[in-house]
N, C-alpha and C positions, 0 to 999 in steps of 0.2 A: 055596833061600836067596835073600834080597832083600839089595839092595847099592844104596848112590849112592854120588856121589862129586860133593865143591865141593869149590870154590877157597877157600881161606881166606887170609885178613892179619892175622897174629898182632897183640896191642896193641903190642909192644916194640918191630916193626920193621916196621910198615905197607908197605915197599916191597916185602918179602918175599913171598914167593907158596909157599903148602905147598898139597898136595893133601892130601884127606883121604877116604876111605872108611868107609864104615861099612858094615856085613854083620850080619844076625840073622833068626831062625827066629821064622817065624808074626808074632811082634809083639815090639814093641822093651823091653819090660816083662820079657820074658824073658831079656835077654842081650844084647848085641852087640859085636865084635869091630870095631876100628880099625885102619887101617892109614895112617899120616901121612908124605907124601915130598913135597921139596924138589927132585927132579929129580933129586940127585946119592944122596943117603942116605934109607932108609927107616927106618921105625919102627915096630912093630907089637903089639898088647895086645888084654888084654877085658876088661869088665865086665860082672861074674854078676847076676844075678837080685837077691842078696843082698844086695851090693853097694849095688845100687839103693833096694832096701827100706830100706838103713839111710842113705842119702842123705839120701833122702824124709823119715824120722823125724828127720833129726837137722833137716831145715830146717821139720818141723813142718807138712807139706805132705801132703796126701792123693797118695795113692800115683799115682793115676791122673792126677790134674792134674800131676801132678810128670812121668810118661810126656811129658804132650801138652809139654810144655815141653821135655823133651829133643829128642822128634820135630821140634820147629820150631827148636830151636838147630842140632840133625846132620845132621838127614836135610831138612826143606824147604828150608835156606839161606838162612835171613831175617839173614845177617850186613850183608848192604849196608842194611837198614833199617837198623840201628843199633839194633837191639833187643839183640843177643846179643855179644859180646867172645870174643876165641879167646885165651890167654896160653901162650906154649911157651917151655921150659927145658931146655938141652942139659945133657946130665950124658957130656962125653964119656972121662973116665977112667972113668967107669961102664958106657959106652955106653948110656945111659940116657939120655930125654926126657921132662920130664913136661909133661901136658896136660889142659887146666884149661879150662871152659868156663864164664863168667858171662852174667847178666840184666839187662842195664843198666835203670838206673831215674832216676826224677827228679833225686832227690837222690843216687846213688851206685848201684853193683853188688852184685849177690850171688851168690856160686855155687853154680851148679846141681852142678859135678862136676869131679872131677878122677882121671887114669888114668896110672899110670906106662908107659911105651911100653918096649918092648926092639929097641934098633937090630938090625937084619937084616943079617947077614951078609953076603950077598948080596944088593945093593938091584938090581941087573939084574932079579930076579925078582920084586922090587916093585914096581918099574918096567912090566915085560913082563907082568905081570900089573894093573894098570890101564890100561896102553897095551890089553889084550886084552879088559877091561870098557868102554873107551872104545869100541871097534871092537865090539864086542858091542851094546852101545846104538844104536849108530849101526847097524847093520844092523835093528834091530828097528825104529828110526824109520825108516828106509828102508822095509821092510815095511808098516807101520801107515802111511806116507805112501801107497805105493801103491796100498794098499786105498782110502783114506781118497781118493786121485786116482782110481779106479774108482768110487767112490761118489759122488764128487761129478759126474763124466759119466753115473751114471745118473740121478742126481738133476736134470743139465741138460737129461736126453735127456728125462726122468719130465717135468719144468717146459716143454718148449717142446712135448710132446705138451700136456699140457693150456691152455698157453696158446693152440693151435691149436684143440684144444677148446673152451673158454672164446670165443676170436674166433669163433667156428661159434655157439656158445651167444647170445652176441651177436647176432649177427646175426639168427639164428632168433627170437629175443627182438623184436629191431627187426621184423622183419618182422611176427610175430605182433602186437604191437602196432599193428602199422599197420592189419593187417588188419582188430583189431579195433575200431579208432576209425575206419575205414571202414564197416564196419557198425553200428556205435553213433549215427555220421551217420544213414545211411539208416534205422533204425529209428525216431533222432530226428525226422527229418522227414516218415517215415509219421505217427508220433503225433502231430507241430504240422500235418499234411494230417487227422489223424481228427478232432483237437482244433477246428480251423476247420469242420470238415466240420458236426462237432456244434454247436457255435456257430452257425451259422451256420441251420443247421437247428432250432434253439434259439428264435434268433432269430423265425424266420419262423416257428415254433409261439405263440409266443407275441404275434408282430403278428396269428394268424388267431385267436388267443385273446381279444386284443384287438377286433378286427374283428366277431367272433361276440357278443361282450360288449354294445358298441356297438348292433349290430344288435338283440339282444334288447331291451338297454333301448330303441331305438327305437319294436321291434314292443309293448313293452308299454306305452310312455309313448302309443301311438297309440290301442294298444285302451283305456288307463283315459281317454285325450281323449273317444273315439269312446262307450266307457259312459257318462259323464256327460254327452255330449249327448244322446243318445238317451233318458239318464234325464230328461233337462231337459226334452225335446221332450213325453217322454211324459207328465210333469208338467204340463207346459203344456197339451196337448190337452186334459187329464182334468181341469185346472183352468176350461179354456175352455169346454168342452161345460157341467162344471157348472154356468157361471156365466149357458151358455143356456140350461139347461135350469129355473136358477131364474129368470130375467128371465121367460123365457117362460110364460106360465100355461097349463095342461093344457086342453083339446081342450074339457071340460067346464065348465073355469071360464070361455072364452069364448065355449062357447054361452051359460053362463048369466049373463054376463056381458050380452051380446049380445040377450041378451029381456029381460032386466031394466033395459035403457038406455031414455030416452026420445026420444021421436022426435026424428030431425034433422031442423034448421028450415032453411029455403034462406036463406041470408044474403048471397048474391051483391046483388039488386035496393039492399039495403043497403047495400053494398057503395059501388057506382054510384052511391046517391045521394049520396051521402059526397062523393066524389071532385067529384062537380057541386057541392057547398055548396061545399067547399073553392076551387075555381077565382078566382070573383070576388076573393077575396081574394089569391091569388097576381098576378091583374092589377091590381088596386089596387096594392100593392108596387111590380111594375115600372114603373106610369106616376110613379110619387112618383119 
């Protein structure tokens, strides 16, 4: 069986203080028993199943919504919200109390229920019996703290192994890193050493690419100099011989040449006398 127990403040006399229990099997839909004490006098009743069901119908309320409502008026103790209203009426020539739970709302209340109580003869044993649910509870949270105080030193013990790990993890971490941007360097600065190396050798491939280029246009600009002189030259000769060979007449044309001429006259004595005519008159001239 399942049981709580709050503190209640009836609406008539807010200063008042009643305790209140509730008890029921499996779930509250089926039943539960009340027990209501003021410290000095108790009160005790139930409401059946049936009871319930005809509550529920008469407020027009689906059965089950109408449960969660009573669960949060009796048993969660949402009275300090200001949701729920507790009303108690002594019927003491009856020894009767009755007890009436509403649903405060915006504009007014409504009630969920109400249970006539039959005062206890003997309230010592209403009393000794939530004094004995009280110490009940209290030793089960005693219990469920200790656990819950073992759980949580394993759980610090569990948290500071792995933050010991984690700080290990870290570090391992840092160093691995380092190591690896230490080698990231060195392989960096092999390949800006291979990267120059080829450059570099690039470089000089291509000044003896340059060089060899040069050179050949040289040696060819030389040879086509050197054929066109030598074509010149050869032109020239084969133009010069021919043009001694036409000046000059054949072997034959100056023999016959040569017999067929008339005889040379001596023209020297001629010459001479020449030169003797002319004289006088050159000394004429200069004595003038």
């Amino acid at each position: 069986m399942e049981k709580t127990l709050n503190r209640i403040h009836p609406v008539s006399d807010p200063e008042a203080t009643y305790f209140l229990q509730v008890s029921w099997q499996k779930d509250l839909g089926n039943g539960f028993g009340i027990i209501l004490c003021d410290g000095e006098c108790a009160w005790t009743g139930t409401v059946s199943e049936a009871e319930i069901s005809r509550e529920a119908a008469d407020m027009e309320m689906n059965r089950e919504k109408y449960v969660e409502e009573l669960k949060k008026a009796l048993i969660v103790g949402e009275e300090s919200t200001g949701k729920y209203n507790f009303a108690i009426s002594r019927d003491e020539e009856n020894m009767e109390c009755h007890f009436s739970y509403e649903r405060n709302l915006k504009d007014g209340s409504f009630r969920l229920g109400s249970v006539k109580l039959q005062k206890v003869l003997s309230p010592a044993e209403a009393v000794k019996e939530l004094i004995g649910y009280c110490l009940d509870c209290l030793r089960r949270l005693q219990v469920k703290n200790e656990h819950l105080q073992k759980e949580n030193e394993r759980l610090s013990s569990d948290w500071s192994d792995m933050e010991k790990r984690l700080e290990k993890c870290v570090e391992a971490k840092e160093e691995l890193e380092a190591d690896l941007y230490n080698r990231f360097i060195l392989v960096l600065n092999e390949k800006k050493a291979k990267i120059r190396n080829l450059q570099k050798l690039l470089n000089e491939a291509k000044e003896a690419a340059a060089d060899a280029k040069c050179t050949r246009d040289s040696i060819a600009t030389t040879q086509m100099t050197t054929g066109r002189e030598n074509d010149y030259d050869g032109s020239t000769d084969e133009e010069s011989e021919n043009l001694t060979q036409a000046s000059l007449p054949s072997a034959q044309e100056q023999r016959d040449s040569f017999l067929g001429s008339p005889d040379v006259i001596d023209t020297a004595p001629r010459r001479k006398r020449r030169q003797r005519t002319a004289k006088p008159a050159g000394t004429g001239a200069k004595m003038a």
